[in-house]
C-alpha positions in Angstrom: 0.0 0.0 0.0 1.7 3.6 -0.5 0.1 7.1 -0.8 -0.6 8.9 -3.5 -0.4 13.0 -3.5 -2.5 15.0 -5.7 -1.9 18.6 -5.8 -3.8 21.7 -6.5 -4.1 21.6 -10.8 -2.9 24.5 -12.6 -6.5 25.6 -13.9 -4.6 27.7 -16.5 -4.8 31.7 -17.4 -2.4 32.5 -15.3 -4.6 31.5 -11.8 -2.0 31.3 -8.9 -4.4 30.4 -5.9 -8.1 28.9 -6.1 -10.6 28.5 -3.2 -12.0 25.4 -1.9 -15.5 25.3 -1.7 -17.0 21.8 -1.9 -15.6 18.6 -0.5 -17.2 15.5 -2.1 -15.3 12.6 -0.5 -14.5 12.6 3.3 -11.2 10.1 4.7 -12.2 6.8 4.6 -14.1 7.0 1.4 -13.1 5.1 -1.7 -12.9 6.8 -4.7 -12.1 5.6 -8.4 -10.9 6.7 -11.0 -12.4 10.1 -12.7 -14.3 10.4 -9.5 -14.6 14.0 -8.5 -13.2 15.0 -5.3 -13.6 18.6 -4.6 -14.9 21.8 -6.3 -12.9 24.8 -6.2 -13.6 28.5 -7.6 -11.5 30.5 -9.2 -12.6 34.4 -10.5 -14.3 33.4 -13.3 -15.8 29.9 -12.6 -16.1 26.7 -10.5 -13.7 23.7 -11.4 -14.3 20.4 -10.4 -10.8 18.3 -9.1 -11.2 14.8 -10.6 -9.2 11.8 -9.0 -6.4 10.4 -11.5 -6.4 7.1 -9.7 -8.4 4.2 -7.5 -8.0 4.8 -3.8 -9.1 5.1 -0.5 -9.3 8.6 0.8 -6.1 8.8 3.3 -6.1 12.7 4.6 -8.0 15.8 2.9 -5.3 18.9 2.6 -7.4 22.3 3.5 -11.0 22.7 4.7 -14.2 24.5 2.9 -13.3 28.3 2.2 -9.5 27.9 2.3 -7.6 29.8 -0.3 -4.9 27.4 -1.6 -2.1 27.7 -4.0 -1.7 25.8 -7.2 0.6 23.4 -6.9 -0.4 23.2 -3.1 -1.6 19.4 -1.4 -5.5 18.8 -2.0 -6.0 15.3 -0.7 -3.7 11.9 0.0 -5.0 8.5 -1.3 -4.3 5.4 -0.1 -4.0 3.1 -2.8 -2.3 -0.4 -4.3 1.2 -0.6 -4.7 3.8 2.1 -4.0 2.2 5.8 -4.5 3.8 8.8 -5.4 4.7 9.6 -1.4 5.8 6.6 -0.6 4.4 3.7 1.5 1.5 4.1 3.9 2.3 4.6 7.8 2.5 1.3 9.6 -0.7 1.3 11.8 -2.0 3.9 9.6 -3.5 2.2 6.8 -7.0 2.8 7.7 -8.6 6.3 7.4 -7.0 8.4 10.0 -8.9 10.2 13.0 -10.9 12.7 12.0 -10.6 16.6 13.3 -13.7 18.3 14.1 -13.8 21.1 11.0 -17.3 22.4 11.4 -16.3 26.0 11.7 -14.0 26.1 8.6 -11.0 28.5 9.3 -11.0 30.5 6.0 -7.0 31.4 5.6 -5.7 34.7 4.3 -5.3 35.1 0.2 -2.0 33.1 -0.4 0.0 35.3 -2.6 2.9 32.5 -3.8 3.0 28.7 -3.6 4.4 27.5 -0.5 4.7 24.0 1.4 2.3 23.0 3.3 2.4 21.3 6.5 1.3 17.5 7.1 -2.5 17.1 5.6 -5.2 18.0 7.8 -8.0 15.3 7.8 -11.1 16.6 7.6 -14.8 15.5 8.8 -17.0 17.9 7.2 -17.5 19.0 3.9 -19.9 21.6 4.4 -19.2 24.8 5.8 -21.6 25.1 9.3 -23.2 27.6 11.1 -22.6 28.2 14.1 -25.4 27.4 16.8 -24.2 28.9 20.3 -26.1 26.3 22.8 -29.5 27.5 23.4 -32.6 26.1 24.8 -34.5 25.3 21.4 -37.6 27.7 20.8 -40.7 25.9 21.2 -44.2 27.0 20.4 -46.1 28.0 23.7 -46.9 30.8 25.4 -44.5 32.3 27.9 -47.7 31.8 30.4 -49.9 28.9 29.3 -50.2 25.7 27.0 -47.1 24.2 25.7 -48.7 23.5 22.1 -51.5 24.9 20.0 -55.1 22.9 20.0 -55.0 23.2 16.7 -52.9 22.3 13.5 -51.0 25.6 11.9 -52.8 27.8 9.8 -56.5 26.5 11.2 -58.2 29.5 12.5 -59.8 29.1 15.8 -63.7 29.9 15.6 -65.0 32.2 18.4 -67.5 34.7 18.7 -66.4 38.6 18.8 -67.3 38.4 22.4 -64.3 35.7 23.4 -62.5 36.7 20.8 -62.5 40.2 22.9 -62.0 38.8 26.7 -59.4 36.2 24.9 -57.7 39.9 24.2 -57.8 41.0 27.5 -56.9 38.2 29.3 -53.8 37.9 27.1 -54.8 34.5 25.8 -54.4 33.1 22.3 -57.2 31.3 20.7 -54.7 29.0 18.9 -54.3 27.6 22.0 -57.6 27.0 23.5 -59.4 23.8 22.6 -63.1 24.5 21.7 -65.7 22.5 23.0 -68.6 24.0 20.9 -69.8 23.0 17.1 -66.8 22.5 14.9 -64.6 23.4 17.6 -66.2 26.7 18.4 -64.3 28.0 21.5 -66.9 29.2 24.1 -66.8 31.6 27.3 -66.5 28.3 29.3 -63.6 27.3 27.3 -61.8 30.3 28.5 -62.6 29.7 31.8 -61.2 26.1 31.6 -57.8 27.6 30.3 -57.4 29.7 32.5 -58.2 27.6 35.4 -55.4 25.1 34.1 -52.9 27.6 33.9 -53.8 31.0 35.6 -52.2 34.0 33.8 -50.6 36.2 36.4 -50.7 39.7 36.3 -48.9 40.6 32.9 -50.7 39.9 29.6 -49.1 36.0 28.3 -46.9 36.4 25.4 -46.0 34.1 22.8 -42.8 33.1 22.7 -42.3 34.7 19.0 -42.3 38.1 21.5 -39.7 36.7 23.9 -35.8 38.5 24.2 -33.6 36.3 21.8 -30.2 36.3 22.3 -29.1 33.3 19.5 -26.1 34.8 17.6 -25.1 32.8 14.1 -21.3 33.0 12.1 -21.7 32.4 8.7 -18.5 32.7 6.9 -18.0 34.4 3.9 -16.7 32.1 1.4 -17.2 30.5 -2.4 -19.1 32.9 -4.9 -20.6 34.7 -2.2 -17.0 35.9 -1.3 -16.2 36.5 -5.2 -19.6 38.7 -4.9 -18.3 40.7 -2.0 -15.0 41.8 -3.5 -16.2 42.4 -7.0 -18.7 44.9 -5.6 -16.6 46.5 -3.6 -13.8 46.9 -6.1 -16.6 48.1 -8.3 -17.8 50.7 -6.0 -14.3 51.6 -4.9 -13.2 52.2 -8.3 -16.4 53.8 -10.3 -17.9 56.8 -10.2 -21.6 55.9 -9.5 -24.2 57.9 -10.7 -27.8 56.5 -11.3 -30.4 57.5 -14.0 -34.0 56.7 -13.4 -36.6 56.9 -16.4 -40.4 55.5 -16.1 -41.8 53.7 -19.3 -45.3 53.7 -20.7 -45.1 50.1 -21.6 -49.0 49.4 -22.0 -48.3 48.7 -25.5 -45.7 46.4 -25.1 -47.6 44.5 -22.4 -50.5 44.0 -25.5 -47.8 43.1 -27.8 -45.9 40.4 -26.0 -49.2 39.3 -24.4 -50.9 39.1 -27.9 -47.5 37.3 -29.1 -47.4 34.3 -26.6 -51.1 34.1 -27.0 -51.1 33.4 -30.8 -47.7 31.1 -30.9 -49.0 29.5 -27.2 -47.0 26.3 -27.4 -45.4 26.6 -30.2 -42.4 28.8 -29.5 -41.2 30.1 -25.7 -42.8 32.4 -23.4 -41.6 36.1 -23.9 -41.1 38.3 -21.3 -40.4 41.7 -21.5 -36.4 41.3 -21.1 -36.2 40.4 -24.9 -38.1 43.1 -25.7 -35.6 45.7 -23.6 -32.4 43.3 -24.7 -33.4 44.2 -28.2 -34.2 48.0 -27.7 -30.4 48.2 -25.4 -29.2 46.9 -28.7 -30.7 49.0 -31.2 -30.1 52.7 -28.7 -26.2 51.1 -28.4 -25.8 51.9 -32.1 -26.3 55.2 -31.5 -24.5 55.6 -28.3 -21.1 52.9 -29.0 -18.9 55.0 -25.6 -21.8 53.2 -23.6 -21.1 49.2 -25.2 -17.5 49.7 -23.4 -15.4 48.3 -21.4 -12.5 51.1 -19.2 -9.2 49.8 -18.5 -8.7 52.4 -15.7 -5.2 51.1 -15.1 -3.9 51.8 -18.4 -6.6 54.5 -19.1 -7.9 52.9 -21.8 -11.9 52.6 -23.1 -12.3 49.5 -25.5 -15.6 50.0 -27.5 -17.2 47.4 -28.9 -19.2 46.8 -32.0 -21.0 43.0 -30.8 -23.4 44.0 -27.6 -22.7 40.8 -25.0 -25.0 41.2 -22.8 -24.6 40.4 -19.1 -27.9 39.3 -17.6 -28.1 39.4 -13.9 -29.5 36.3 -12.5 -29.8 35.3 -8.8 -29.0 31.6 -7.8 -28.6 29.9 -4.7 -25.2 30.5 -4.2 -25.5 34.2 -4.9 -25.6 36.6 -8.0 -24.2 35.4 -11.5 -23.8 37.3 -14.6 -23.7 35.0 -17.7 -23.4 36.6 -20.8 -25.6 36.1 -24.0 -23.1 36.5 -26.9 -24.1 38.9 -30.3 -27.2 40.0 -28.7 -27.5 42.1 -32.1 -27.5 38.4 -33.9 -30.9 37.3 -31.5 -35.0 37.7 -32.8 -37.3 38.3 -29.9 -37.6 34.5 -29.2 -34.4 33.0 -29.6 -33.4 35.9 -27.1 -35.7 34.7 -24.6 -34.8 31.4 -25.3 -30.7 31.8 -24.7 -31.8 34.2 -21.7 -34.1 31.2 -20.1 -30.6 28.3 -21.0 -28.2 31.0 -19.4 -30.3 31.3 -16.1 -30.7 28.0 -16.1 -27.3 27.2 -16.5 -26.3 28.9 -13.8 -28.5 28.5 -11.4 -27.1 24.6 -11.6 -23.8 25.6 -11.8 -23.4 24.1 -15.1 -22.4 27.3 -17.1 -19.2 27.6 -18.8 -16.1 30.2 -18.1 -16.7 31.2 -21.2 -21.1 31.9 -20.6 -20.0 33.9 -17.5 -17.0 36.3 -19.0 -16.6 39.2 -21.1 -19.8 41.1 -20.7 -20.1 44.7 -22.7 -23.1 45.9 -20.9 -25.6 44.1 -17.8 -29.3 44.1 -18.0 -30.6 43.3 -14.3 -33.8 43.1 -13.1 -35.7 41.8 -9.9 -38.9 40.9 -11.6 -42.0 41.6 -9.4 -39.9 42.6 -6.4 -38.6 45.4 -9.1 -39.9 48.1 -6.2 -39.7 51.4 -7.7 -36.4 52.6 -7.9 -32.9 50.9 -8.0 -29.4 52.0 -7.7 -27.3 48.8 -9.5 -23.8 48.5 -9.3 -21.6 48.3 -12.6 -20.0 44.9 -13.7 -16.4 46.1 -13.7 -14.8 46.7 -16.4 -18.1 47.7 -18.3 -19.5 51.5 -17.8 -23.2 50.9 -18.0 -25.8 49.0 -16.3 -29.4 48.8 -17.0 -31.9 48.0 -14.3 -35.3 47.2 -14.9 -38.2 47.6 -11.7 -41.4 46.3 -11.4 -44.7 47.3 -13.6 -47.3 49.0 -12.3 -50.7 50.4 -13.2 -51.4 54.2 -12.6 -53.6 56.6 -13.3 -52.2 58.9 -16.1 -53.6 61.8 -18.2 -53.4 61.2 -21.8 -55.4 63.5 -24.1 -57.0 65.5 -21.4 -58.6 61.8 -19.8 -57.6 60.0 -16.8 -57.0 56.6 -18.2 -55.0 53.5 -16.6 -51.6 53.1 -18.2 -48.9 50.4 -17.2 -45.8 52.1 -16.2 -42.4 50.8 -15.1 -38.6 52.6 -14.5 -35.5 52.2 -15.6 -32.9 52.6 -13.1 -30.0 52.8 -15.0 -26.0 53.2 -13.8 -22.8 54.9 -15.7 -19.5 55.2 -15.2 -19.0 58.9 -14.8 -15.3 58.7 -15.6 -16.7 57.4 -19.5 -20.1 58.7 -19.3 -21.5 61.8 -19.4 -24.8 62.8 -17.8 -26.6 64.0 -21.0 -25.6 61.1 -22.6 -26.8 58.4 -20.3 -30.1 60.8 -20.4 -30.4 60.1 -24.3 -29.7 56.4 -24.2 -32.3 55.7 -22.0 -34.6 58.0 -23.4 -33.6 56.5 -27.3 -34.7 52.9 -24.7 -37.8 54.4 -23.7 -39.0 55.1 -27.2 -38.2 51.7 -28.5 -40.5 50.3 -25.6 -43.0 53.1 -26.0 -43.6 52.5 -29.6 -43.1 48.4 -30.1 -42.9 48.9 -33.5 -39.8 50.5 -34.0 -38.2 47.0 -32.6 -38.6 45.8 -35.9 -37.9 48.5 -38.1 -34.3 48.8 -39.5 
């Protein structure tokens, strides 16, 4: 039996360091061959770590959230014959003792390869949250009844009358069994609760109004880390400044909802994003300094002719921006159709390095939670992001008459440095008029 090392893999690009975010395998596991092991993250994407050989899983080199060089020990297997390390410990050949790792220490950036000291076994893959010990919550009242006479989300039947004494006595229904019809809670009922356990002085609370003192640790780690720092360079290093724009859109709502209603089954649901994908495409033509990307370390603005549109999209694991390539080349359906694969694709992690780079421009957009004005942040490099908030009927005055029109904003961002004010103003207003009059989508 010998051990057999497998490093960190250079991922390629020129990656020096990569953070562990997944363990699959724990020591003691057998693994084979093409089996994968761990996930790790670099900037642009997750990689899975495949095992070269068959084995048995001997020590684990770094925990969940650990930055770790290329180059750097991953995991030992056990495995036949002599390994790349040499025989197995005598008395060791079994899967070593595991450490308790359920609060993952997440090590400081590591800025060149360097040996590492004896592997670290490792009993969790999953990075924990921390519980501080605690009596656990249960659902009674601080005074009365330890659980409700009926199942959650009945509603207790009383008269106003003990529904108003319940009040004053500090009782909750929920918790009184009801002897009438159906379960009708009566006067007497009351009476019996009380009796059973008497409320002293203060009105009873339940216990969702009791102090809490339950503190949680969640560390920051995987893409929800890469989130963190990419904002923060972004707001560190742009300019900010936010346009905000609403849109009579009642037309477009008939449009796309006459569209999916005469090609129902036959080709993919449209939503309005195709609709503003293809109007940010046809205003970009007009206003190229806004499809760019700033190099602000060699002061440089790269304008580009093919719009790849970044489209925000939230997943579990946080925000991800893949990117729809020649947006100018998509029709109104096969734009909603590579917007639904890219969303989908990243919401199970499957999308490509390649799907989630290189952006010109971001479209974002929270759906019905839209609210009514945004602020978004710029995906560095680019200079522009367009935000898209909820629609909403309002009353508007249009030809002297107060008629119901379906309005939502824009709530744009620019980089100020690239941008000027008056011309973020015109793009969105050249937007506005696309959506305004449907028609012009289609006129060249």
């Amino acid at each position: 039996m010998g051990i057999h090392i497998i490093k960190m893999p250079d991922i390629g690009e020129g990656i020096a360091e990569v953070e562990l975010i997944e363990w699959h395998v724990q020591p003691g596991d057998n693994v084979v061959e093409d089996q994968v092991l761990a996930d790790v993250m670099t900037d642009k994407a997750t990689v899975q770590v495949p095992s070269p050989v068959h084995g048995k899983v001997f020590a684990l080199g770094g925990v969940v959230g650990q930055v770790m060089a290329v180059g750097s020990e991953l995991i030992s297997l056990e495995i036949e014959g002599e390994g790349n390390a040499g025989a197995a410990p005598v008395g060791r050949r079994s899967a070593p003792a595991t450490v308790d790792a359920s609060v993952p220490k997440v090590s400081a950036p590591v800025t060149q390869a360097q040996p590492m000291a004896a592997p670290v076994p490792v009993s969790s893959p999953e990075p924990a949250v921390v519980q501080p010990a605690a009596p656990k919550p249960s659902k009674t009242l601080v005074n009365n009844a330890p659980t409700p006479a009926r199942a959650a989300g009945e509603k207790p039947l009383a008269s106003p009358a003990v529904r108003k004494r319940a009040w004053d006595l500090g009782i909750a229904l929920q918790y009184v069994a009801g002897t009438g019809p159906a379960g009708r809670i009566s006067h007497g009922d009351l009476d019996a609760y009380v009796a059973r356990g008497p409320v002293s002085g203060a009105r009873a609370v339940p216990i969702a109004y009791t102090a809490r003192n339950d503190e949680q640790q969640v560390p920051v780690i995987g893409l929800r880390r890469k989130i963190a720092q990419k904002m923060q360079d972004a707001k560190r290093r742009i300019p900010h400044f936010t346009y905000v724009e609403e849109v009579d859109v009642t037309e477009l709502e008939a449009l796309r909802q006459r569209l999916n209603t005469q090609w129902e089954g036959q080709r993919g649901k449209l939503t309005v994003l195709p609709f503003l994908a293809r109007a940010m495409v046809l205003a970009l033509r007009e206003f190229p300094q806004i499809n760019a990307r700033y190099d602000d370390d060699n002061g440089v603005v790269t304008r580009y002719g093919a719009v790849h549109l970044g489209v925000a999209t939230q997943t579990e694991a946080g925000l991800t921006v893949p990117v729809m390539r020649h947006a100018e080349t998509h029709d109104l359906w096969s734009c909603a159709a590579e917007i639904k694969r890219l969303a989908e694709a990243a919401r199970s992690a499957s999308a490509s390095r390649d799907e989630l780079t290189g952006s010109t421009i971001t479209l974002t957009s929270l759906g019905p939670l839209g609210g009514i004005v945004s602020t978004p942040v710029i995906n560095h490099p680019e200079v522009a992001i367009v935000g898209v908030n909820r629609i909403v009927e309002r009353p508007v005055i249009l030809g002297g008459a107060v008629v119901a029109r379906k309005i939502m904003n824009l709530s744009s961002s620019f980089d100020h440095r690239v941008v000027d004010g008056m011309h973020a103003a015109e793009f969105i207003q050249c937007i506005r008029g696309y959506l305004e009059c449907p028609a012009l989508l289609f006129v060249e």
